[in-house]
Each structure stands twice: as structure tokens, then as C-alpha cells.
Backbone atoms as SQL, in Angstrom:
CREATE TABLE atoms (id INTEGER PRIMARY KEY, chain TEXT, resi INTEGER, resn TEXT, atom TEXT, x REAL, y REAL, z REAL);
INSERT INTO atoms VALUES
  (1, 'A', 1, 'UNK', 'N', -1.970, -4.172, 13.403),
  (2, 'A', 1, 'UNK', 'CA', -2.202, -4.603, 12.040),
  (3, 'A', 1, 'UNK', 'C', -2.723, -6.044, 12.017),
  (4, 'A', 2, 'UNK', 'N', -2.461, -6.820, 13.161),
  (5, 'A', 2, 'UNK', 'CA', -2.606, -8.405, 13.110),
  (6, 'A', 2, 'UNK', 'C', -3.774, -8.380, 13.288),
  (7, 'A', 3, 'UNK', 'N', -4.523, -7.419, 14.218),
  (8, 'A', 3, 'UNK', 'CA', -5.949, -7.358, 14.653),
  (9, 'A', 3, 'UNK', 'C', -6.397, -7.136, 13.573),
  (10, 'A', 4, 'UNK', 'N', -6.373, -5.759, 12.383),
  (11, 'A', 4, 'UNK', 'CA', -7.388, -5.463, 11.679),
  (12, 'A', 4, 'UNK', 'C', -7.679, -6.692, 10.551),
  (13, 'A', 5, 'UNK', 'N', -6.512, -7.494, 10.351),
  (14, 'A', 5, 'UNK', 'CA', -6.453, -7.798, 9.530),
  (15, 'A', 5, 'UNK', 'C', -6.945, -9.304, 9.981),
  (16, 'A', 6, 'UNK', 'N', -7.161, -10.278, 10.868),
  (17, 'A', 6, 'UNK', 'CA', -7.917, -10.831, 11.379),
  (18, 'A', 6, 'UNK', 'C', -9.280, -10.754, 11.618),
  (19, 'A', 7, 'UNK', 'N', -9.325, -9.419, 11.996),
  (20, 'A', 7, 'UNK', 'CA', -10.953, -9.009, 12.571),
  (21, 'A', 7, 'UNK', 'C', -11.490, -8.440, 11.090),
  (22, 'A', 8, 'UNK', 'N', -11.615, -8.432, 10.356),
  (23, 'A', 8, 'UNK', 'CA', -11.887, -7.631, 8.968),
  (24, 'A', 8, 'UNK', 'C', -11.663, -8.724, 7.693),
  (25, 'A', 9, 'UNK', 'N', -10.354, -9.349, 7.533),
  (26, 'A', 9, 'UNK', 'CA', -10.401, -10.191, 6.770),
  (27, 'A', 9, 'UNK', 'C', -10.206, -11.936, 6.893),
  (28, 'A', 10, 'UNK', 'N', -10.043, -11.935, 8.108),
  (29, 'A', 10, 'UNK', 'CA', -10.127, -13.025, 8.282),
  (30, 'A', 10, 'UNK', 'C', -8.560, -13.486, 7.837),
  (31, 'A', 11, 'UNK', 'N', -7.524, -12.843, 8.011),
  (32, 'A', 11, 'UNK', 'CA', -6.421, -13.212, 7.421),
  (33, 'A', 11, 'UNK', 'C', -5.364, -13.416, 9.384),
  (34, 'A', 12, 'UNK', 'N', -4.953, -14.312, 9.918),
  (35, 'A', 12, 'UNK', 'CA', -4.322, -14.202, 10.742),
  (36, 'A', 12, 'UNK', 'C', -2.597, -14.062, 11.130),
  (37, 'A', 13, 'UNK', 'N', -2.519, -12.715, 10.688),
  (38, 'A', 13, 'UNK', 'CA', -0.718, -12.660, 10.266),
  (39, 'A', 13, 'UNK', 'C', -0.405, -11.415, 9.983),
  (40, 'A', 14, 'UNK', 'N', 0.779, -10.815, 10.166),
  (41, 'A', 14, 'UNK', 'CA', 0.810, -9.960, 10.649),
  (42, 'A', 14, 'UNK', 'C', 1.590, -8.857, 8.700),
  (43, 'A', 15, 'UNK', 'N', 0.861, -7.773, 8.453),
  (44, 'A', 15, 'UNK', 'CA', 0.994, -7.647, 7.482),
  (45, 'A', 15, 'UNK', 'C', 1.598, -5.706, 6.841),
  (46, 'A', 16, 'UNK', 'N', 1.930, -5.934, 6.153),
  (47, 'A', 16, 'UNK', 'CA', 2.578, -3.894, 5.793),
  (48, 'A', 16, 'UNK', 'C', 1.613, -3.190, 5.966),
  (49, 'A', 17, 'UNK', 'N', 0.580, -3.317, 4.590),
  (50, 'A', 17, 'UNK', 'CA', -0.505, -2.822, 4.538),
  (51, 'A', 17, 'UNK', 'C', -2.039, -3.345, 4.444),
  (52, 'A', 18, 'UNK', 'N', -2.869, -2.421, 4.808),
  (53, 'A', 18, 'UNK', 'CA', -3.986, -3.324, 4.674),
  (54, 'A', 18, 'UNK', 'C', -4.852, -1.889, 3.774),
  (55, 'A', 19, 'UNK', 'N', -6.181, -2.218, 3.073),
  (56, 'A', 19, 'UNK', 'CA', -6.348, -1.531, 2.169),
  (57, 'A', 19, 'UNK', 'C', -7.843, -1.673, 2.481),
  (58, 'A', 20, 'UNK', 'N', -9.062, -0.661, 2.724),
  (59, 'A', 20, 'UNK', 'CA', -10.249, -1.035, 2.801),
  (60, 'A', 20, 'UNK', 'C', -11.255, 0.265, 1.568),
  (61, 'A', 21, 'UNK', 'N', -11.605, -0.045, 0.608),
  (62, 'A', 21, 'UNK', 'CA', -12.316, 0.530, -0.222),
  (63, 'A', 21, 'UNK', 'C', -13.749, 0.728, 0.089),
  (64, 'A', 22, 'UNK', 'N', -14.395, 1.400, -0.066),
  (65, 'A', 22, 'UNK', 'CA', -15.820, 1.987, 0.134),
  (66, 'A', 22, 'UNK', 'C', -16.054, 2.380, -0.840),
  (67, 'A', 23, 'UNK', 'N', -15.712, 2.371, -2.284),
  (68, 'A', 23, 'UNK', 'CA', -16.333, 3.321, -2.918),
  (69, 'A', 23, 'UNK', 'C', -17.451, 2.826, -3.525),
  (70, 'A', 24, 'UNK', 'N', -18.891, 2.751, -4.026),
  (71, 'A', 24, 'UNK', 'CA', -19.742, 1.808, -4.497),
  (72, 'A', 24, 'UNK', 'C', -19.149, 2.141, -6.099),
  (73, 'A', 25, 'UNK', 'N', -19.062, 1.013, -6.748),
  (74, 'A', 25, 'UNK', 'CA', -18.840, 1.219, -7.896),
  (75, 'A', 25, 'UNK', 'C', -20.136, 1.108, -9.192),
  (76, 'A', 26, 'UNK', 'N', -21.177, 1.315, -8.458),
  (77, 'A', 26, 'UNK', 'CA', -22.400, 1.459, -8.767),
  (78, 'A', 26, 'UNK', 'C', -22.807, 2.402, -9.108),
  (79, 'A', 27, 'UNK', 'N', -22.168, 3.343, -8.361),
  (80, 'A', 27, 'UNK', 'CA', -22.562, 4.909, -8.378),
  (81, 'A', 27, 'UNK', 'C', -20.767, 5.642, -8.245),
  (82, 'A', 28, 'UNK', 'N', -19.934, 5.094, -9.026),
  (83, 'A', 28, 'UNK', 'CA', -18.474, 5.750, -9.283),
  (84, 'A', 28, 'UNK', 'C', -18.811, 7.504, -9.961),
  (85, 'A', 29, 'UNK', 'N', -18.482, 8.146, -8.758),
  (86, 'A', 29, 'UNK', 'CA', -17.488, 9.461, -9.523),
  (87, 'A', 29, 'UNK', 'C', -15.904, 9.868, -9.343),
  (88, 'A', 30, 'UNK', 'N', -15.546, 9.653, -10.185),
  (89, 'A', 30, 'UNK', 'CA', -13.770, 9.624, -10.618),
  (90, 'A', 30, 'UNK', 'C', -13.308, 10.840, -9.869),
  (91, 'A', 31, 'UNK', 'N', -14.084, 11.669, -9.226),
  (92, 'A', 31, 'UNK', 'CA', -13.539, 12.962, -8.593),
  (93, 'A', 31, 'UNK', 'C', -13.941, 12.208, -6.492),
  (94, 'A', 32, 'UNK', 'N', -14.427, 11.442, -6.521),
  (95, 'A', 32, 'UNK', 'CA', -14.658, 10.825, -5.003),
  (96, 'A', 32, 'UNK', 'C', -13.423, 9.174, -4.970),
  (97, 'A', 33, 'UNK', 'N', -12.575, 9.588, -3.897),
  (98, 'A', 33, 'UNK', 'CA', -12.271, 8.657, -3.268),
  (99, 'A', 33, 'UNK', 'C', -12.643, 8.216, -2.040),
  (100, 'A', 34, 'UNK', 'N', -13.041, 6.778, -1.288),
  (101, 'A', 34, 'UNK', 'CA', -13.243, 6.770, -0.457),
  (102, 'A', 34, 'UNK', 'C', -12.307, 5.373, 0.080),
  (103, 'A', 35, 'UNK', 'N', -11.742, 5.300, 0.628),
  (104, 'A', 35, 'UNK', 'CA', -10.367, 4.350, 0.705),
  (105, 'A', 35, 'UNK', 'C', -9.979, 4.741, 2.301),
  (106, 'A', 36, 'UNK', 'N', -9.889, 3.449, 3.173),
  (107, 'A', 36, 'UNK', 'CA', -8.834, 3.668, 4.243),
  (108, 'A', 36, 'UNK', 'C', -7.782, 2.820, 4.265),
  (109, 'A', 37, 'UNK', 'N', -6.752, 3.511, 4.480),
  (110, 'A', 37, 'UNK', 'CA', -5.522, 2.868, 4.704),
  (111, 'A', 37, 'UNK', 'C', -4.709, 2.638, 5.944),
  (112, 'A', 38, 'UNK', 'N', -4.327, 1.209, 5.973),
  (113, 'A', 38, 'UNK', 'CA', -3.420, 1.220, 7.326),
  (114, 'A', 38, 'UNK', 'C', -2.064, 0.607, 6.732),
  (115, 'A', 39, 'UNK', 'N', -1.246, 1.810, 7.038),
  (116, 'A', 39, 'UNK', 'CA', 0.178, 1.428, 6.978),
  (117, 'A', 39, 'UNK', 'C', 1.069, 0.691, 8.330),
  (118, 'A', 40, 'UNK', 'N', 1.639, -0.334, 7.903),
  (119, 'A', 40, 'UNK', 'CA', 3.006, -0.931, 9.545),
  (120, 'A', 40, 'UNK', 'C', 3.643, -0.156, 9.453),
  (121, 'A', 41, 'UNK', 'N', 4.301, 0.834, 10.179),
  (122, 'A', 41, 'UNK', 'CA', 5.685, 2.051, 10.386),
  (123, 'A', 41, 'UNK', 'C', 6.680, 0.657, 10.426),
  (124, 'A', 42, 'UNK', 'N', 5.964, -0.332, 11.645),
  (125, 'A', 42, 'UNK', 'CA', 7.534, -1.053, 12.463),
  (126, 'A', 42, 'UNK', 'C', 8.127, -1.977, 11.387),
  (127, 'A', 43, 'UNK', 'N', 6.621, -2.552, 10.425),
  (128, 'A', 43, 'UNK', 'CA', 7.492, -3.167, 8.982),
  (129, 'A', 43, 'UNK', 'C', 8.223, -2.707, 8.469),
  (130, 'A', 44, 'UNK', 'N', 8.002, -1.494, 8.307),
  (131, 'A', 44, 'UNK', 'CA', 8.833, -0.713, 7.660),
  (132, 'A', 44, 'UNK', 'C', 9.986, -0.428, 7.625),
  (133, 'A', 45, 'UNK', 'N', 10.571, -0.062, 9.304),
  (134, 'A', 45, 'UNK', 'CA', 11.680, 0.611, 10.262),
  (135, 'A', 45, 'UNK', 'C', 12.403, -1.128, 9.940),
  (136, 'A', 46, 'UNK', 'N', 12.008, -2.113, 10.236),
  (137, 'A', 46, 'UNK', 'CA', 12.139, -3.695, 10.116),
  (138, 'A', 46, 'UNK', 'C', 13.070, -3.785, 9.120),
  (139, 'A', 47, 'UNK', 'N', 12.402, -3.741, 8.048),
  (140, 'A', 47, 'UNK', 'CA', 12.638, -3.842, 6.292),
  (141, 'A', 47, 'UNK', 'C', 13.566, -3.082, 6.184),
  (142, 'A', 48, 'UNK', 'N', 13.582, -1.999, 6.760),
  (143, 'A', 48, 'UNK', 'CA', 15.031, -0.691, 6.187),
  (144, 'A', 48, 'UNK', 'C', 16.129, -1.144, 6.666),
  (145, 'A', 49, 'UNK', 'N', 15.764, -1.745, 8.208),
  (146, 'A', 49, 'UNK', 'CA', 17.189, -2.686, 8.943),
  (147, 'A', 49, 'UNK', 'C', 18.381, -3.386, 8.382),
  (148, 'A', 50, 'UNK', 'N', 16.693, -4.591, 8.054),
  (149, 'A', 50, 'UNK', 'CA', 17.050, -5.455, 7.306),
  (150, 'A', 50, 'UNK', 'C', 18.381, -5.030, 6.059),
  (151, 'A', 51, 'UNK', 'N', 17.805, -4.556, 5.490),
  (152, 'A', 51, 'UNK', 'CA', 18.257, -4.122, 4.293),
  (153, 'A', 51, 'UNK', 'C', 18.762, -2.413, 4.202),
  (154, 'A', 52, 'UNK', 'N', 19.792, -2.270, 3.877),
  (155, 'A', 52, 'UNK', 'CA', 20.971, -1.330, 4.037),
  (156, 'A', 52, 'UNK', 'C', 20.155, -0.090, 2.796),
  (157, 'A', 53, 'UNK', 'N', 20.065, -0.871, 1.865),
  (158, 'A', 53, 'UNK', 'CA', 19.577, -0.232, 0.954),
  (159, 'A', 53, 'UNK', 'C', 17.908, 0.292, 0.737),
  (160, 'A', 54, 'UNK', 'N', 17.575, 0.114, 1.763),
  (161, 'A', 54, 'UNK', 'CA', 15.929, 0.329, 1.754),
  (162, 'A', 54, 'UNK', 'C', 15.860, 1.641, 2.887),
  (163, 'A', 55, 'UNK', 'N', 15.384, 2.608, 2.356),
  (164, 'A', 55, 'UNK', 'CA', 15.057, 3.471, 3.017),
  (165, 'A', 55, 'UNK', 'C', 13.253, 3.762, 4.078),
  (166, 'A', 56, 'UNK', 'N', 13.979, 4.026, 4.844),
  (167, 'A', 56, 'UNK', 'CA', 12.345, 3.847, 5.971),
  (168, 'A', 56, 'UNK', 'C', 10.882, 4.563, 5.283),
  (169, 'A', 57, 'UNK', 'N', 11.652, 5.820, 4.755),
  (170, 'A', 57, 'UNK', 'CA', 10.297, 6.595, 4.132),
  (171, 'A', 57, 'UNK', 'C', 10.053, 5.767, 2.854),
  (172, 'A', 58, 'UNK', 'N', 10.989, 5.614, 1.759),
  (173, 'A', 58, 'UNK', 'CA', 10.468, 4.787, 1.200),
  (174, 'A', 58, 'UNK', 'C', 9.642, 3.707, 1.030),
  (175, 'A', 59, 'UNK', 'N', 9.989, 2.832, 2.017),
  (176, 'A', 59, 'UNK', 'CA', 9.233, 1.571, 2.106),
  (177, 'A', 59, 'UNK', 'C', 8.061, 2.379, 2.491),
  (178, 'A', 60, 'UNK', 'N', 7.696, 3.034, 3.543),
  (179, 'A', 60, 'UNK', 'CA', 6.619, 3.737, 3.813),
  (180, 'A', 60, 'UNK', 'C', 5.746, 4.124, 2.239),
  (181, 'A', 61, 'UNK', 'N', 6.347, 5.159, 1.731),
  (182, 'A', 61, 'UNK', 'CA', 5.840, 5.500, 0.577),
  (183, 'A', 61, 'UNK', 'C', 5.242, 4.359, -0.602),
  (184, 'A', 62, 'UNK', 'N', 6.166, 3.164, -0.702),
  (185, 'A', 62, 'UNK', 'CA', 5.510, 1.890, -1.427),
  (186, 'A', 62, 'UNK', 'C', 4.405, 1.437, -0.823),
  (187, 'A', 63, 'UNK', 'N', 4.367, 1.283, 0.140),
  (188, 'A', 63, 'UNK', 'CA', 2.949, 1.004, 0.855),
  (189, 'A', 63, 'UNK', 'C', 2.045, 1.379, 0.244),
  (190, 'A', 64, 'UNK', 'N', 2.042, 2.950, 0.154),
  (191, 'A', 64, 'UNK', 'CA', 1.038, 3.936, 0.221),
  (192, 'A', 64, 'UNK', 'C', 0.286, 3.865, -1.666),
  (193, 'A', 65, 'UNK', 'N', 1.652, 3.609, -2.076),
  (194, 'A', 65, 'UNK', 'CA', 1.205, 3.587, -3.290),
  (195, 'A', 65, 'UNK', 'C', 0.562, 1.946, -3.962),
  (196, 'A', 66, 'UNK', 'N', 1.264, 0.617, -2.849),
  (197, 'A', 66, 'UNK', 'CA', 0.159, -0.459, -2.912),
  (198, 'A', 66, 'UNK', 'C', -0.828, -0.289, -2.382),
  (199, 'A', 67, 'UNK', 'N', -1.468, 0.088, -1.294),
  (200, 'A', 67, 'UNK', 'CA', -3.072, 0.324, -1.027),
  (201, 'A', 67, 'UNK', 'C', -3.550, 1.153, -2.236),
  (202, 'A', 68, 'UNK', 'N', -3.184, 2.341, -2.431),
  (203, 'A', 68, 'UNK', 'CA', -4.099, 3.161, -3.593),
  (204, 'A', 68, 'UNK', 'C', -3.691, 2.428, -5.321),
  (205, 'A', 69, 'UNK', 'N', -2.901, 1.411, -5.275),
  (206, 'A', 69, 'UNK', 'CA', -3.228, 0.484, -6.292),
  (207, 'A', 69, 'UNK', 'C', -4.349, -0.617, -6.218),
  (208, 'A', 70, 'UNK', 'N', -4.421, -1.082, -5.273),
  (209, 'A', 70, 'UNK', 'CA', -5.009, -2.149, -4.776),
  (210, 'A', 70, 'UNK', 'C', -6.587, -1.296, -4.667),
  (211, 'A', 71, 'UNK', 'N', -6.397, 0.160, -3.961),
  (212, 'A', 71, 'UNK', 'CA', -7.976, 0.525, -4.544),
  (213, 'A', 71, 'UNK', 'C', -8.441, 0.958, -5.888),
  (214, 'A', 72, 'UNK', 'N', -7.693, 1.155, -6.575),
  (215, 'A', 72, 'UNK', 'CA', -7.862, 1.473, -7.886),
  (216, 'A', 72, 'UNK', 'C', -8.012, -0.189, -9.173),
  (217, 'A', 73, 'UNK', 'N', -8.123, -0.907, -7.885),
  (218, 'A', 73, 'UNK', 'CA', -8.304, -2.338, -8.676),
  (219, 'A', 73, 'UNK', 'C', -7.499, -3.615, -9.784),
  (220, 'A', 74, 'UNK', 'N', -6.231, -3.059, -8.891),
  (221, 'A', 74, 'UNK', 'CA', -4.982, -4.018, -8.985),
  (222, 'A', 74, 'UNK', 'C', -5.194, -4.825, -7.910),
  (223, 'A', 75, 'UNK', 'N', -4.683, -6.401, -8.180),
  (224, 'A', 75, 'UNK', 'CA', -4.397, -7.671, -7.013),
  (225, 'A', 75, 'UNK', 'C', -3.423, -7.801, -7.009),
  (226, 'A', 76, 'UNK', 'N', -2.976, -8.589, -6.300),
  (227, 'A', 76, 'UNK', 'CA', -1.762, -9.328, -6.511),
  (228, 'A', 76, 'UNK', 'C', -1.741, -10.643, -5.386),
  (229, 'A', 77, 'UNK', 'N', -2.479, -11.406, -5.886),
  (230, 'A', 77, 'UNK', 'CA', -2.955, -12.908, -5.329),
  (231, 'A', 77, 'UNK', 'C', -1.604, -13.984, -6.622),
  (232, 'A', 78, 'UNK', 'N', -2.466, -14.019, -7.898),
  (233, 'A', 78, 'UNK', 'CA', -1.437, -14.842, -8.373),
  (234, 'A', 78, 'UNK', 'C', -0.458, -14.402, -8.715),
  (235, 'A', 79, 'UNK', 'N', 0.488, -14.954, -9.349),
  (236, 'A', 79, 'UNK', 'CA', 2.271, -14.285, -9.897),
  (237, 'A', 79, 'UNK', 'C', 1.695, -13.552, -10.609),
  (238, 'A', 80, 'UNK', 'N', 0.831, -14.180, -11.680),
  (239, 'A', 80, 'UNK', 'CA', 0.683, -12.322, -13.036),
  (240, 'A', 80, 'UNK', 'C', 0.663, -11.444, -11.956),
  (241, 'A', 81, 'UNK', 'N', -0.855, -11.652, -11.503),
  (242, 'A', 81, 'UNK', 'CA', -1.387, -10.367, -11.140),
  (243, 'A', 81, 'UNK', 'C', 0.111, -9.651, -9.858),
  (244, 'A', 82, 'UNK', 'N', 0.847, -9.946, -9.145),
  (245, 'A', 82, 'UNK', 'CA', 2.021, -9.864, -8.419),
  (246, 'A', 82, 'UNK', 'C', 3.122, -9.180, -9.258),
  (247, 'A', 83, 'UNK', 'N', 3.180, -9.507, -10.775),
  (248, 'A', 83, 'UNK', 'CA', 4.204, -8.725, -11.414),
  (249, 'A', 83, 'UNK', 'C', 3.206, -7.543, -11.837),
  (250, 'A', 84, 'UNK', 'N', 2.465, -7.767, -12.499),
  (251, 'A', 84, 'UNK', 'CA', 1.678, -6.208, -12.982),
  (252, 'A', 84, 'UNK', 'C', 1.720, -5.405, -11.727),
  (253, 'A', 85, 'UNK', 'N', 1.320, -5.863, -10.349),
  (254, 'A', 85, 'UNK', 'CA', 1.646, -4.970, -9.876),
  (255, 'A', 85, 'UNK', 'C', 2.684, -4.057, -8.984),
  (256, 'A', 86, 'UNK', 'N', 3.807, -5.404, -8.886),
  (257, 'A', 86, 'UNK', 'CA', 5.459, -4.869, -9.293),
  (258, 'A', 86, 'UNK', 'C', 5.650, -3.651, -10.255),
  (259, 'A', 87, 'UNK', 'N', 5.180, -4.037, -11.500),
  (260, 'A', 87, 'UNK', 'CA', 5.572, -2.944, -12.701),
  (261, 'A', 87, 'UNK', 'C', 4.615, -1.620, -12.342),
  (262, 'A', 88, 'UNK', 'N', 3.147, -1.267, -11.864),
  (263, 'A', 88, 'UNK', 'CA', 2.706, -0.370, -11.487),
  (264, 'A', 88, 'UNK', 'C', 3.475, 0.214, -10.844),
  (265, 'A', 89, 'UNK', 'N', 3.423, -0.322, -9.383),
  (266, 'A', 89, 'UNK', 'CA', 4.774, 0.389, -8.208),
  (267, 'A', 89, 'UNK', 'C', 5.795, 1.101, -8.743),
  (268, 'A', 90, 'UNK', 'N', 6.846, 0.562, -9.595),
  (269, 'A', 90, 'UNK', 'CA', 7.666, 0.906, -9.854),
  (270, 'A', 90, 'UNK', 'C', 7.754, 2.158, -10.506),
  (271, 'A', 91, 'UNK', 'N', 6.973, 1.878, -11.430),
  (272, 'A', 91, 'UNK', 'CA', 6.272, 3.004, -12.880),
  (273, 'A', 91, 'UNK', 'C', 6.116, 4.900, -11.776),
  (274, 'A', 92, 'UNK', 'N', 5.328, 4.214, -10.874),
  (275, 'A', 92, 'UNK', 'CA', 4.987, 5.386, -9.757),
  (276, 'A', 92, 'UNK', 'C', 5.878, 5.921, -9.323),
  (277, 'A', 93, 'UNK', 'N', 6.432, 5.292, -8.376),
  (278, 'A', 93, 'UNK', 'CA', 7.675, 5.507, -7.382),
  (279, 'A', 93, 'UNK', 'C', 8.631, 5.696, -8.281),
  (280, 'A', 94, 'UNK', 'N', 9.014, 5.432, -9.445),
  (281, 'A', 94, 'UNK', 'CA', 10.143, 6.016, -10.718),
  (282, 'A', 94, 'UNK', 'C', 9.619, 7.467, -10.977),
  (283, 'A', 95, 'UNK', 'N', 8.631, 7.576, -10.848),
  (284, 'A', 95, 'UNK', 'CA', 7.780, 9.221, -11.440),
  (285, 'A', 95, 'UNK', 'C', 8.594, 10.254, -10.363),
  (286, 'A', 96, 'UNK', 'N', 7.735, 9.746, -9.113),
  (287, 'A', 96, 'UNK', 'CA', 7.570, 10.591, -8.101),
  (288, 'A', 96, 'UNK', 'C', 9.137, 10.658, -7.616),
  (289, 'A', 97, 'UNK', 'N', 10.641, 9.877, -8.105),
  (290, 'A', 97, 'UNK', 'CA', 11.889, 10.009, -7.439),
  (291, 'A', 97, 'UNK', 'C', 11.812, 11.876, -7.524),
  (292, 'A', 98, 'UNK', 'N', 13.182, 12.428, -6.610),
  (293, 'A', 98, 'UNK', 'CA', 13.411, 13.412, -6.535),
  (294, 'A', 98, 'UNK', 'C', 12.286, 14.374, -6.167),
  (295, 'A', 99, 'UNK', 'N', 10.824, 14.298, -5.838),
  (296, 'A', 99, 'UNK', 'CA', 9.772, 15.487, -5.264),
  (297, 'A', 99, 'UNK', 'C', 9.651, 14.719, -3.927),
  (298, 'A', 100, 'UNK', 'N', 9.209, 16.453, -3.628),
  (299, 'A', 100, 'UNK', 'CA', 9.246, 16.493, -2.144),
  (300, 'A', 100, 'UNK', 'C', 7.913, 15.656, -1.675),
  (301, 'A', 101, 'UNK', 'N', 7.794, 15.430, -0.641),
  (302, 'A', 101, 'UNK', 'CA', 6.970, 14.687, -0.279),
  (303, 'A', 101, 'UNK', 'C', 6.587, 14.828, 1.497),
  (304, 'A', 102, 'UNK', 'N', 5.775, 15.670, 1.721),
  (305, 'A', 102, 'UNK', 'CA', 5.487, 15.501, 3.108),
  (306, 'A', 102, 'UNK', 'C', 4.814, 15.145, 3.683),
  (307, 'A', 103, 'UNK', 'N', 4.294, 13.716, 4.381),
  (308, 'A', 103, 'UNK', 'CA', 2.759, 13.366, 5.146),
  (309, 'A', 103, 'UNK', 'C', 3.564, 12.851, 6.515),
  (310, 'A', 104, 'UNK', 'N', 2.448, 12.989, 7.287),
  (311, 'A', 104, 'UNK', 'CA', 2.659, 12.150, 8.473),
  (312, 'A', 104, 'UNK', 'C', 1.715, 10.646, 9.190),
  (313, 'A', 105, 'UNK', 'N', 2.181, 10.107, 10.039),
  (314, 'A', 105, 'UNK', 'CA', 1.725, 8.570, 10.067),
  (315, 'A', 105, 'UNK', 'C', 0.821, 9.417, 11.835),
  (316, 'A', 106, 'UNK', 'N', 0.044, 8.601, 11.949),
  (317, 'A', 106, 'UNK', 'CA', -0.810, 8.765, 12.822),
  (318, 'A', 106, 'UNK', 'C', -1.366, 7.225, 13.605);
């Protein structure tokens, strides 16, 4: 993750997720996504340690749902933009409690 995110953004540090969009928004159709995502597992496994109350898939799953915020054209550079997208996350991950959910990390 330290690599992509160095070699790509010029950011040197080691990070959850990283989020890369392709879609031209020049030529947007709402039925095409084109988005890659790289999730940290070990942030993750880290974070759940850390914290008793944080579950591994979960944190996993927040990830997933900050990159596909972040491509759908949420920031979170300053505090606003950091709480709006606190309150997105939440809004989501409150929806989706209790369904099943199966992907795997690669």
C-alpha cells in the first residue's frame, strides 16, 4: 500500500485505502463503473486488535464503502468535507447492518 500510494500519488505513508477512478466524466453513464480499489487487510486485522470493539470484516467493509464514496465524489481533506463523509459511511453501513455479505480480498 506504501508503494502504490507513493508511486501514484505521491503520498509517502502507509495507508487503509487507496481509491483510483477512471471514469471520464465527460462521457458519464450511471450504468458504467470504472474504479480500482486497494484495500490494507493488515490495517485492518491492526485496527480490530487495537480495538476490542472493531470487527476485522467490518473495518474491511468501511473501507470498501470509503473508496466507492470517494469515487462517487466525496473528499475528505478538510473537517467539513471529513464529517459529511463520516455521516455518508455511517448512513451505509447502518443500511447494510444484519445482510449477508460475501467477497473475498485478493
Amino acid at each position: 500500500m506504501r508503494r502504490i500510494n507513493r508511486e501514484f500519488l505521491d503520498h509517502d505513508y502507509l495507508t487503509d485505502v487507496i481509491c483510483f477512478n477512471y471514469r471520464n466524466d465527460l462521457d458519464y453513464d450511471i450504468n458504467e463503473i470504472a474504479i480500482e480499489i486497494f484495500i490494507s487487510p493488515d490495517i485492518a486485522e491492526e485496527r480490530s486488535k487495537e480495538d476490542s470493539s472493531l470487527k476485522y470484516e467490518s473495518e474491511l467493509l468501511l473501507y470498501l464503502v470509503h473508496a466507492i464514496l470517494h469515487a462517487s465524489g466525496l473528499n475528505d481533506k478538510t473537517d467539513n468535507e471529513q464529517l459529511i463523509m463520516r455521516q455518508a459511511e455511517n448512513r451505509i453501513l447502518e443500511k447494510m447492518k444484519g445482510k449477508s455479505l460475501n467477497f473475498s480480498i485478493h
